[in-house]
C-alpha positions in Angstrom: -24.9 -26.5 26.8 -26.3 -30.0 26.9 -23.5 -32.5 25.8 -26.3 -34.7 24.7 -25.2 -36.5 21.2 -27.0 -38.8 18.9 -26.2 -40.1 15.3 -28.6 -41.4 13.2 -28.1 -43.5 10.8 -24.6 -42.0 9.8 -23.0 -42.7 6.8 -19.4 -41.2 5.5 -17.7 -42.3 2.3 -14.5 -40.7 0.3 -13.8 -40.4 -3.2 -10.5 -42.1 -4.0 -9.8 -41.9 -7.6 -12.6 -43.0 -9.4 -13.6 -45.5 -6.4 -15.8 -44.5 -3.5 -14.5 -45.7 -0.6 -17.2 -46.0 2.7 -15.8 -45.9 5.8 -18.4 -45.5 8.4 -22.2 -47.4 7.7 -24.8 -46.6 9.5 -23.6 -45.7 13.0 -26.3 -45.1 15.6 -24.7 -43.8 18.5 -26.1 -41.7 22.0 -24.0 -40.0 24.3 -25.2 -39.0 27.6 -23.6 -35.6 29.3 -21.3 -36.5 32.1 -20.5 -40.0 30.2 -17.0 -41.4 29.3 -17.3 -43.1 26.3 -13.9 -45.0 24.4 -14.3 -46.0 20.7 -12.1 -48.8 20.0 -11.5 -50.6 17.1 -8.4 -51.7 14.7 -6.8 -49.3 12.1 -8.9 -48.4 9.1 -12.3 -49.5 11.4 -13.5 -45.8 10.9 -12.6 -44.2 14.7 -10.8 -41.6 13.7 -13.7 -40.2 10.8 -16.3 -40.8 13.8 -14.5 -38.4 15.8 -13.8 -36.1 13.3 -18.1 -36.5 12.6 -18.6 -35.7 16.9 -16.2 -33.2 16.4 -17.9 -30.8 13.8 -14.8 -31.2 12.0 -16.3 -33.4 9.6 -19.8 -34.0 8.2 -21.6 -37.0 7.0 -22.0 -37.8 3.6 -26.2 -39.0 5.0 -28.1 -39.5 8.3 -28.3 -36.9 11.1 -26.1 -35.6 13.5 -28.1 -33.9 16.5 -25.6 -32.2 19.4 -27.8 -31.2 22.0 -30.7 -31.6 19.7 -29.2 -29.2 17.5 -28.8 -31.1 14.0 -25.6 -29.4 12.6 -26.1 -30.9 8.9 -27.0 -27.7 7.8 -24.6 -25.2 9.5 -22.0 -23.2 7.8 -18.4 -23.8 8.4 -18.2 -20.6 10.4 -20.6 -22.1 12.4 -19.1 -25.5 13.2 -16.1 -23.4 13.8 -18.2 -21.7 16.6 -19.1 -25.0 17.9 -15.8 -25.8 18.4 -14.4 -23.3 19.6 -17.3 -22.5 22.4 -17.9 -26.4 23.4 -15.4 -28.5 22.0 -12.0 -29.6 23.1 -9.7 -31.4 21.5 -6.6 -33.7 23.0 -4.2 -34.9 20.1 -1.9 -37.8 20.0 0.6 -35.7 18.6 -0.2 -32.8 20.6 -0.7 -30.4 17.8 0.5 -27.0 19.7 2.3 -23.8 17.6 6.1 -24.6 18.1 7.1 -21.2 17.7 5.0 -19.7 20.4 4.5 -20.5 24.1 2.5 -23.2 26.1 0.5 -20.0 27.9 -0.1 -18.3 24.1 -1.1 -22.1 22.8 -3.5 -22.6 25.3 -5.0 -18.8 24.6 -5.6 -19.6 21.2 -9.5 -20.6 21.4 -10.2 -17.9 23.3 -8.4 -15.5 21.3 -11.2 -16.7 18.4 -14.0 -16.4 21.2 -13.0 -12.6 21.7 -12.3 -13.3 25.6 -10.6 -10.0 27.2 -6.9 -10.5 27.1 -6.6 -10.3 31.0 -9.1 -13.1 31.8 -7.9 -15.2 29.3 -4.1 -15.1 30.4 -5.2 -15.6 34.3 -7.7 -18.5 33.0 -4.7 -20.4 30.7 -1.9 -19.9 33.3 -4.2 -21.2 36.0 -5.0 -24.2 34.1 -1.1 -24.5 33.5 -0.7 -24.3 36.8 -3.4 -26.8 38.0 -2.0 -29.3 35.5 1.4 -29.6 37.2 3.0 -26.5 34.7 3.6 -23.8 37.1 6.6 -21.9 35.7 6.7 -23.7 32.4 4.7 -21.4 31.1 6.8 -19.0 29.1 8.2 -22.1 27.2 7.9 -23.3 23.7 6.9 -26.7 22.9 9.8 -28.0 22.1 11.7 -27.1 25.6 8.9 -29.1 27.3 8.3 -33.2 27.5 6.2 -35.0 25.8 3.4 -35.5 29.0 3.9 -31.8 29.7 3.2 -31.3 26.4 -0.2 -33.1 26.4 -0.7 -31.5 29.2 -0.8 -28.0 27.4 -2.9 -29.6 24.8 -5.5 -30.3 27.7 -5.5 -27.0 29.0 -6.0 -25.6 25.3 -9.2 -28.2 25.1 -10.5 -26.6 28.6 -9.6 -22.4 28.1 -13.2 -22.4 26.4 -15.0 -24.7 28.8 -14.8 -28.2 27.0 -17.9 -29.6 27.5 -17.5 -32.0 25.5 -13.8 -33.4 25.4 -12.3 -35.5 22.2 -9.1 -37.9 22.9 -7.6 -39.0 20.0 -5.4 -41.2 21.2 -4.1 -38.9 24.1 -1.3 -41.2 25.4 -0.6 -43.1 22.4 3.3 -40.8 22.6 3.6 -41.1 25.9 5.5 -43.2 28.4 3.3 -45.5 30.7 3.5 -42.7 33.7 3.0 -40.1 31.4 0.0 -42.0 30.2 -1.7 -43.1 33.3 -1.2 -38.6 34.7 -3.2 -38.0 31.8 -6.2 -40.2 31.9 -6.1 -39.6 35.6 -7.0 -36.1 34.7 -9.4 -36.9 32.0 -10.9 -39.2 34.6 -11.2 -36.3 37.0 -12.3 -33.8 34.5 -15.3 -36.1 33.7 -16.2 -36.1 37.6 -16.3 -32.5 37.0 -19.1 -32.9 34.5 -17.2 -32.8 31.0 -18.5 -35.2 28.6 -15.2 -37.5 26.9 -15.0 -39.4 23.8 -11.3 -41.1 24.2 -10.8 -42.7 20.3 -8.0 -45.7 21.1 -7.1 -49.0 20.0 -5.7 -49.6 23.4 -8.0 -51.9 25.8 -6.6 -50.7 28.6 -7.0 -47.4 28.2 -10.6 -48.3 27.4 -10.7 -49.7 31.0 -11.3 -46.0 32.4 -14.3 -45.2 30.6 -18.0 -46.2 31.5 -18.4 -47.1 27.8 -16.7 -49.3 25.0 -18.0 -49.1 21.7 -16.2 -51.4 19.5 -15.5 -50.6 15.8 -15.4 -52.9 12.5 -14.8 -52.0 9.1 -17.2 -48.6 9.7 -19.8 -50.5 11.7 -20.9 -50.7 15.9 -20.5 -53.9 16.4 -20.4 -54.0 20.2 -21.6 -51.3 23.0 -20.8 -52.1 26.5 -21.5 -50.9 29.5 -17.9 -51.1 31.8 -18.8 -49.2 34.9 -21.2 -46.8 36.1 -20.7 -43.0 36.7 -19.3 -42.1 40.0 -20.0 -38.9 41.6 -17.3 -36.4 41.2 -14.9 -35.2 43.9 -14.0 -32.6 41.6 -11.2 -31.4 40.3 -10.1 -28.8 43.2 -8.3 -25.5 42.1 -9.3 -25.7 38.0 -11.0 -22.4 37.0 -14.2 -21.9 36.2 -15.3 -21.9 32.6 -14.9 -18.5 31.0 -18.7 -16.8 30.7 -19.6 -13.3 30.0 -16.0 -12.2 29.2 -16.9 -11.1 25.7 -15.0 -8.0 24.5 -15.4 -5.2 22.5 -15.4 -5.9 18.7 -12.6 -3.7 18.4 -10.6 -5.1 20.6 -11.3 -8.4 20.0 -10.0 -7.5 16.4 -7.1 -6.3 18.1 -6.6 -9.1 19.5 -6.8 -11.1 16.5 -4.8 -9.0 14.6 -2.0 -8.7 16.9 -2.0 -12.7 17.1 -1.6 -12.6 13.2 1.3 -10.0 13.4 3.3 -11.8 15.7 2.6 -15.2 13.8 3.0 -13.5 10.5 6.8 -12.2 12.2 7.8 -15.3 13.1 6.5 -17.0 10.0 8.3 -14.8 7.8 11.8 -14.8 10.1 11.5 -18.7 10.1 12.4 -18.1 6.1 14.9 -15.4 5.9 16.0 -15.8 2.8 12.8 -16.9 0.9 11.4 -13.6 2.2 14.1 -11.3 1.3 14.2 -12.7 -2.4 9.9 -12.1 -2.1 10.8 -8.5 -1.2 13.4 -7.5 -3.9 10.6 -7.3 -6.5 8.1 -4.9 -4.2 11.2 -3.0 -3.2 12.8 -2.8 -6.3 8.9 -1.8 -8.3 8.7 1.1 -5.3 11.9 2.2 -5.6 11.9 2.7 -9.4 8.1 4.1 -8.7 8.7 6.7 -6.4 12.1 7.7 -8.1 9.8 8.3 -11.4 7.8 10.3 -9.1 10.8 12.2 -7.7 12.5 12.6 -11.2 9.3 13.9 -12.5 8.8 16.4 -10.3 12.4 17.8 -10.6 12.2 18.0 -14.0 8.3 20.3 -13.8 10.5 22.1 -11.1 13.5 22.8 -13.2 10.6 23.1 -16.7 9.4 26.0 -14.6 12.1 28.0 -13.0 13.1 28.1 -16.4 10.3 29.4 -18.3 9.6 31.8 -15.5 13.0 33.4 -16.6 11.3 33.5 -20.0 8.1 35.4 -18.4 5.1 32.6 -17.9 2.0 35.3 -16.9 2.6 37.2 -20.5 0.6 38.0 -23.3 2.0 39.3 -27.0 0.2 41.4 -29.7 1.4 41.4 -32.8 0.2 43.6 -36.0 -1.9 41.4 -39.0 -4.0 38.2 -39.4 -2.7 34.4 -39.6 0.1 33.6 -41.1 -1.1 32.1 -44.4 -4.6 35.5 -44.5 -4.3 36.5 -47.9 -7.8 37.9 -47.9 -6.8 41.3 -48.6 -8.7 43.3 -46.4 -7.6 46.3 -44.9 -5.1 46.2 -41.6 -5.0 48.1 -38.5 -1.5 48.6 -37.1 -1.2 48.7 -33.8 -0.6 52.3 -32.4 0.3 53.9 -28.8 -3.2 54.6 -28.5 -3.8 50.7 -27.8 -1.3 50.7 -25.6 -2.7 52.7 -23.4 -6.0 51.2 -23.4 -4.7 47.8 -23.0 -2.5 48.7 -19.7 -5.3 50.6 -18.3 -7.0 47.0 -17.9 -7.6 45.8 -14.3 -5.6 42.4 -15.0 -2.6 44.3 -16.4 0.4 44.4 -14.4 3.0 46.2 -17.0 3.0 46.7 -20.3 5.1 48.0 -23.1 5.5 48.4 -26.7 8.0 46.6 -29.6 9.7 47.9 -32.4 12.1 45.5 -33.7 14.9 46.8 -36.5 18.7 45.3 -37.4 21.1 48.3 -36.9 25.1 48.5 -37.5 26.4 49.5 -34.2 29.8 50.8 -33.7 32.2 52.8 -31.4 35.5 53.5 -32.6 36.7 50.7 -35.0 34.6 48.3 -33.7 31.0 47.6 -35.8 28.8 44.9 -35.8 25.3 44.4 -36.9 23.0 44.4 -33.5 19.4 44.0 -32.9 18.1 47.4 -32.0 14.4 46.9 -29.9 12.3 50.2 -29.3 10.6 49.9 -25.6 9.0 51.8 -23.1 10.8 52.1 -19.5 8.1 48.7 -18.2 9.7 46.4 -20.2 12.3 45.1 -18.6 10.0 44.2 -15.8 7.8 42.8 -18.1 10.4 40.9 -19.7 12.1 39.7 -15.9 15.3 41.5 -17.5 17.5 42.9 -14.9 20.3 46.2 -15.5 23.3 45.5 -13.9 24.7 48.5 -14.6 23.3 52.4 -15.0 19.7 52.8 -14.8 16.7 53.0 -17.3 15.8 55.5 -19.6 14.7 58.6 -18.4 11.9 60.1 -20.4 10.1 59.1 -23.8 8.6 62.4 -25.0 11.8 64.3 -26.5 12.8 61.0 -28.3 16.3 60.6 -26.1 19.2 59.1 -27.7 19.6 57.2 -24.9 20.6 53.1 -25.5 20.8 50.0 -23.1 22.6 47.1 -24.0 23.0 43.6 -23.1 26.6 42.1 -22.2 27.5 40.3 -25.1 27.4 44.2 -26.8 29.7 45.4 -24.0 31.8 42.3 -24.2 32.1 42.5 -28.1 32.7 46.8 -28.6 34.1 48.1 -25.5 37.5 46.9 -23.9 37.8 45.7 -20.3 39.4 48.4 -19.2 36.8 50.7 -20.0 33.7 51.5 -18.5 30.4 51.6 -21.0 28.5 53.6 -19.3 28.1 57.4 -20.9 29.9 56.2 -23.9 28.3 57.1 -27.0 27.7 54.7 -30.0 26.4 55.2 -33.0 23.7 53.7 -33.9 23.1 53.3 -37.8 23.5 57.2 -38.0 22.0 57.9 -35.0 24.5 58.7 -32.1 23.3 57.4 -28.5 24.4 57.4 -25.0 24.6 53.8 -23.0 22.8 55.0 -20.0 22.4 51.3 -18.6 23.8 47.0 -19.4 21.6 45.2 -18.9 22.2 40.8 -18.2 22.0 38.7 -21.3 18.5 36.9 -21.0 18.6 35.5 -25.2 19.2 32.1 -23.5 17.7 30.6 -27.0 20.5 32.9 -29.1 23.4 33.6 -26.9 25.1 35.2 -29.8 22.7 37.6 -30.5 23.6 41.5 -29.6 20.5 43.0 -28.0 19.9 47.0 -27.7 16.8 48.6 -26.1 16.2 52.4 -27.2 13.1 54.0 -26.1 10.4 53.4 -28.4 9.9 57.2 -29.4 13.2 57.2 -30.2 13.2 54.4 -32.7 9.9 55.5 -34.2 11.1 59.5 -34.7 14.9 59.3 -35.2 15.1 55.6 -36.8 12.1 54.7 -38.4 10.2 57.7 -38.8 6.8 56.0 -37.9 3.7 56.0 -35.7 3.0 52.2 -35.5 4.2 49.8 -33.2 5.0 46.1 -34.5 3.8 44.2 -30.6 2.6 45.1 -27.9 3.8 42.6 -24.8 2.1 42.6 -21.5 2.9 41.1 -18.3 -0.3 40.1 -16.3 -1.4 40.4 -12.8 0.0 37.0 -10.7 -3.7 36.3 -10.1 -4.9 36.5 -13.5 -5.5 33.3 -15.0 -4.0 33.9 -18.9 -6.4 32.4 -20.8 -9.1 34.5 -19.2 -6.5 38.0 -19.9 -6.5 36.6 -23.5 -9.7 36.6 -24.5 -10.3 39.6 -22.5 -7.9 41.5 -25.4 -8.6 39.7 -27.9 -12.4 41.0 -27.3 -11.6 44.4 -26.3 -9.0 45.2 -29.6 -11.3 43.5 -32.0 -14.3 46.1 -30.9 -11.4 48.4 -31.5 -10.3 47.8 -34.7 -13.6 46.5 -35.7 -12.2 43.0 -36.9 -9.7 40.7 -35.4 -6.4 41.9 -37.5 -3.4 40.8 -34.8 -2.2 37.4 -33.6 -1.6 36.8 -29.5 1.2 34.4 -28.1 0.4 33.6 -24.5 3.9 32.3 -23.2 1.9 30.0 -20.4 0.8 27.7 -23.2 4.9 27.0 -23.6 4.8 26.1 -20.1 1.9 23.9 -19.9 2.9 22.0 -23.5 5.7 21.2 -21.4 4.4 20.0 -18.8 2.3 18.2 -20.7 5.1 16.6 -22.3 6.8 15.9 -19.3 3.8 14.2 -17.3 3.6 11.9 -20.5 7.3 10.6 -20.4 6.9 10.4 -16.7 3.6 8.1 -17.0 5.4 6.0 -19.9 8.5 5.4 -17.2 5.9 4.5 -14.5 4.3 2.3 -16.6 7.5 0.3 -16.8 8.1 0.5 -13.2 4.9 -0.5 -12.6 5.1 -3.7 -14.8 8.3 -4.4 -12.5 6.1 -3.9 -9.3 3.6 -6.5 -10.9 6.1 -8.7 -11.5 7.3 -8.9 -7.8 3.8 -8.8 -7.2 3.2 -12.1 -8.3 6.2 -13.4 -6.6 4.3 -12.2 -3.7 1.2 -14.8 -4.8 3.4 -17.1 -5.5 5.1 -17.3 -2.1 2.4 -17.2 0.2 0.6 -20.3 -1.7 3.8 -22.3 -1.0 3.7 -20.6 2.5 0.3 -22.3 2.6 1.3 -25.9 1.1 3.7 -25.9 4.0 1.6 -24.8 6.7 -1.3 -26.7 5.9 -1.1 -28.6 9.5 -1.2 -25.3 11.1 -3.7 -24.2 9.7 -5.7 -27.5 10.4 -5.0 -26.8 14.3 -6.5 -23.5 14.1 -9.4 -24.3 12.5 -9.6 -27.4 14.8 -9.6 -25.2 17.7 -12.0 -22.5 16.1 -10.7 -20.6 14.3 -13.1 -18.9 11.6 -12.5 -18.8 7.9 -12.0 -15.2 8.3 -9.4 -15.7 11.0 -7.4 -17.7 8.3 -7.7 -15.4 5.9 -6.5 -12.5 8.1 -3.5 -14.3 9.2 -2.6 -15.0 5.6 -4.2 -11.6 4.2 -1.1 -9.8 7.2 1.5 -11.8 6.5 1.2 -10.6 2.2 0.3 -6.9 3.6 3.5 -7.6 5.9 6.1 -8.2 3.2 4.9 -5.5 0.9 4.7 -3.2 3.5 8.0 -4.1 4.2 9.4 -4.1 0.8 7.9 -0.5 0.5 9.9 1.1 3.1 12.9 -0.6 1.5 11.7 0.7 -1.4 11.6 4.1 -0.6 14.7 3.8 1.7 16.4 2.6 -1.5 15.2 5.7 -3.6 16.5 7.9 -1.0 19.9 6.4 -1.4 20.0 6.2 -4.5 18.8 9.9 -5.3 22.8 11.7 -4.7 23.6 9.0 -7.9 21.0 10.7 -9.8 22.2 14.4 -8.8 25.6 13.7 -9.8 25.2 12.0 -13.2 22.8 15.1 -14.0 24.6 17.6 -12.3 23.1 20.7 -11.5 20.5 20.2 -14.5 17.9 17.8 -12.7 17.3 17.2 -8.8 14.5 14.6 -7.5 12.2 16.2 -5.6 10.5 14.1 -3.0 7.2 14.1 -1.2 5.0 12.6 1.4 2.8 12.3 -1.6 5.2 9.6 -2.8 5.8 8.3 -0.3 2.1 7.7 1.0 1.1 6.6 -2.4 4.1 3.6 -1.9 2.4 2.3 0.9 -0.8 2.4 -0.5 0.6 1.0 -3.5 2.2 -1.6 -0.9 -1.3 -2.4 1.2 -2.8 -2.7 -2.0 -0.4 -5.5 -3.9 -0.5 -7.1 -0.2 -4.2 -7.6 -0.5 -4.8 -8.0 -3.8 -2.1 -10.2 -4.5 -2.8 -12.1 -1.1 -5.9 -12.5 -1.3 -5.9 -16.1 -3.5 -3.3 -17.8 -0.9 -5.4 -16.4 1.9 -8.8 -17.9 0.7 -7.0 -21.2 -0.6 -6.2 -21.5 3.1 -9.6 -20.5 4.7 -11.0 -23.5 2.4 -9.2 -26.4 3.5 -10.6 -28.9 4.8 -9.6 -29.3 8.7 -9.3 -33.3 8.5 -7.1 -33.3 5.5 -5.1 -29.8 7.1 -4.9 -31.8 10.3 -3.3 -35.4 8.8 -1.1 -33.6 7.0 1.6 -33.5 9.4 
């Protein structure tokens, strides 16, 4: 690049209050390549805003700024940023180098931004280190080295990219006199090397190394002189070459970038223990009460439906007439055996069995009590998910058997414990009948209840003296979908009895009313978990924008040494994703923990469940509140200004 500058007719003014304040007036300056050129002037004469203009840190408010006949008036920041970063470095009075990082990573900085390969940058910065009297004082922070070995790194950050064009803002004003005189020794020798430098100083003899002085006043040249002519250059032996066709792949070079955010982000965030912890306890406390909702809910549909399938979920009841408030009149059709047959013939039909339902005194001995009696065929229990304990079922249907099964609570309440049941004979009504099976209490809804199952024949014959059932129940294939099953029979008995005179129950509409029911507490809890997890959400926004007020000189540097708006963003953009992230692993580590509390207040009644599912949808939920939330500190900081960012030290 040719290091050729010119400014014409440059004007820059700032808005204080309501005043407008001009502090450079029509400067007409040319640089030549290979010049060294000092500005000098008194405070407030306008040095520092003309190097901030030379610099691409700054732009005019009029006139034209041409750098190597490229005018940069109408470049983006991006693109200034790329000026600076490719062809520009920068020597501070005050240094300006990362105090939580090393002199080798300062100096990599730039050509982190320029996507150099990490290998050729490190070799590049510790050779420069090394040429400028730093060998083995590399691995040190800023703050374990002196002030000259400090500018020192800050000159080896200026040359990682190539420098063409050096700017030295006062770049021994903090030193010591030897410290002072090492320096411009080596800017001396770097400009016999062919970089061009702009040393901004109100000290004359400093001034006394350059070929040029141009005197400042109250924003105006008021004096170019010529102090010495150019000398050839004996070179600066042993500095590496500028880096050139070490471009890496985007994807690493992203890498790169991002792993220089992580680690900043890391130190940033361990810098302010405390202020970071109390930033987490509302994204871990949010996830934690999320993914507990999540865990809670999912016990609960668990328990919902180990439950009901006790009940019998994939089941389908007929019972004899119309609706409950039909008072049309028209003629009935009971249901008979003869639909019973048809309807467990059906492909989708697992089991089925009829219902006849009729109150009966029991009793053996002196013992009575009124007892539900229940004519079945020998399917039902397997239909109904009823298990015998004890005997076996019924044996035949056709000679109407006065055979009997009964439920515990019977046993319990007519036969003593020291005598079996089984092949006892009760009477029941005044029908005799022999208990040929017990079978396990599965009334849950009425534990009270005394339950008897007779074969059906035999209720219909002996008790009733009928040929109508009152329900048919049928127990459906486990691939059957129910609703499907019901309309099938609701379809099939209506041809049948030529009009639609019986109701159907289809137990899976219990279960999904339920769950229903369940998924809407479960969303209500979440939504108040999830107005805690905004809450911490903000505290997240609210954090990194101080985080930003109070690194606003950092941020300055790196954009100073080209860094891209995007590059801040990303750094900023981590650090958020890095604290929620964080505060979601606490977060579900803390649900974890806290899930043997839950078990033990519940007891056996209610277990979280948990899942990947959860726990994936807390990080999203993490990632997500990082960005979102993140996002306005990040882009507050990609918009500063770099001149106000860099004075605000």
């Amino acid at each position: 690049m040719n290091n050729h500058i010119e400014l014409k007719n440059v004007c820059r003014a700032y808005i204080n209050g309501a005043q407008s304040v001009t502090v450079l007036k029509d400067i007409n300056l040319t640089i030549a390549s290979g010049e060294i050129v000092a500005i000098v002037g008194a405070s407030g004469s306008g040095k520092s805003t003309l190097m901030n203009i030379l610099g691409c840190l700054d732009v005019p408010n009029s006139g034209d700024y041409f750098i190597a006949g490229q005018s940069v008036a109408d470049l983006s920041p991006d693109e200034l940023a790329r000026i600076r970063r490719e062809h520009i470095g920068f020597i501070f009075q005050r240094y300006h180098l990362m105090p939580d990082i090393t002199a080798l990573s300062n100096v990599e900085i730039p050509a982190i931004y320029a996507n150099t390969k990490r290998s050729v940058r490190r070799l590049r910065a510790a050779q420069l280190l090394a040429r400028l009297g730093l060998e083995g004082r590399e691995h040190h922070n800023p703050g374990a080295l002196s002030g000259g070995e400090q500018q020192r790194v800050s000159i080896a950050r200026a040359l990682i990219n190539g420098g063409e064009l050096i700017l030295a803002d006062e770049p021994t004003g903090a030193l010591d006199s030897c410290s002072g005189e090492e320096v411009l020794q080596i800017l001396t020798e770097l400009n016999r090397q062919g970089h061009t430098v702009v040393i901004v100083t109100h000290d004359r003899k400093v001034a006394e190394y350059a070929h040029r002085v141009i005197e400042l006043r109250d924003g105006r040249i008021i004096a170019d002189n010529c102090c010495r002519a150019i000398e050839p250059s004996a070179g600066l032996s042993g500095l590496p070459e500028k880096l050139s066709d070490n471009e890496q792949e985007d994807w690493r070079s992203l890498w790169d970038r991002t792993r220089e955010s992580l680690i900043t982000a890391s130190k940033a965030l361990s810098a302010h223990r405390l202020r970071t912890v109390l930033t987490m306890a509302g994204i871990v406390f949010g996830i934690a009460a999320v993914v507990t909702v999540m865990a809670l809910g999912q016990g609960a549909k668990q328990r919902t439906l180990d439950d009901i399938k006790k009940l019998g979920t994939n089941m389908v009841s007929i019972y004899s007439g119309g609706d409950y408030f039909d008072s049309s009149g028209k003629s009935r059709r009971p249901l008979t055996l003869s639909d019973l047959d048809v309807l467990a013939s059906q492909s989708f039909v697992d089991s089925a069995s009829p219902e006849i339902l009729i109150l009966q005194p029991v009793r053996f001995r002196a013992k009575s009590a009124n007892a539900a009696i229940e004519g079945v065929g020998r399917d039902y229990f397997r239909v109904e998910g009823i298990a015998l304990i004890e005997g076996s079922n019924f044996s035949d249907y056709d000679d109407a058997l006065q055979e009997v099964i009964i439920d515990e609570n019977t046993r319990n309440a007519i036969f003593h414990d020291d005598e079996g049941s089984l092949g006892q004979t009760i009477l029941i009504g005044s029908v005799p009948a022999k208990v040929v099976g017990v079978a396990r209490n599965n009334h849950n809804y009425s534990p009270n209840r005394l339950s008897l199952w007779m074969p059906y024949t035999t209720v219909m014959y002996r008790l009733l003296g009928q040929q109508n059932v009152n329900s048919i129940i049928i127990r459906l294939k486990d691939d059957t979908s129910s609703e499907a099953a019901a309309n099938a029979i609701t379809q099939l008995l209506t041809q049948r009895h030529g009009d639609k005179d019986f109701m159907l129950f289809n137990r899976d509409q219990i279960r999904r009313s339920i769950e229903r029911t369940g998924k809407t507490l479960s969303l209500l809890i979440l939504v108040i978990a999830s107005i805690s997890l905004f809450i911490g959400s903000l505290g997240v926004m609210n954090i990194m924008l101080i985080s930003v007020s109070e690194r606003t000189h950092e941020i300055g540097i790196r954009m100073a040494v080209g860094a891209r708006r995007s590059d801040i963003m990303q750094q900023f953009m981590t650090e958020a994703i890095l604290v929620c992230l964080a505060g979601g692993v606490l977060g579900i580590a803390l649900s974890l923990a806290i899930a043997p509390l839950f078990s033990s207040m519940a007891g056996s009644t209610l277990t979280p469940i948990y899942s990947w599912k959860a726990a994936f949808l807390a990080f999203v939920c993490s990632t997500l509140i990082g960005t979102v939330f993140g996002y306005l500190p990040a882009r507050k900081a990609a918009r500063m200004d770099p001149v106000v960012s860099l004075a605000s030290e």
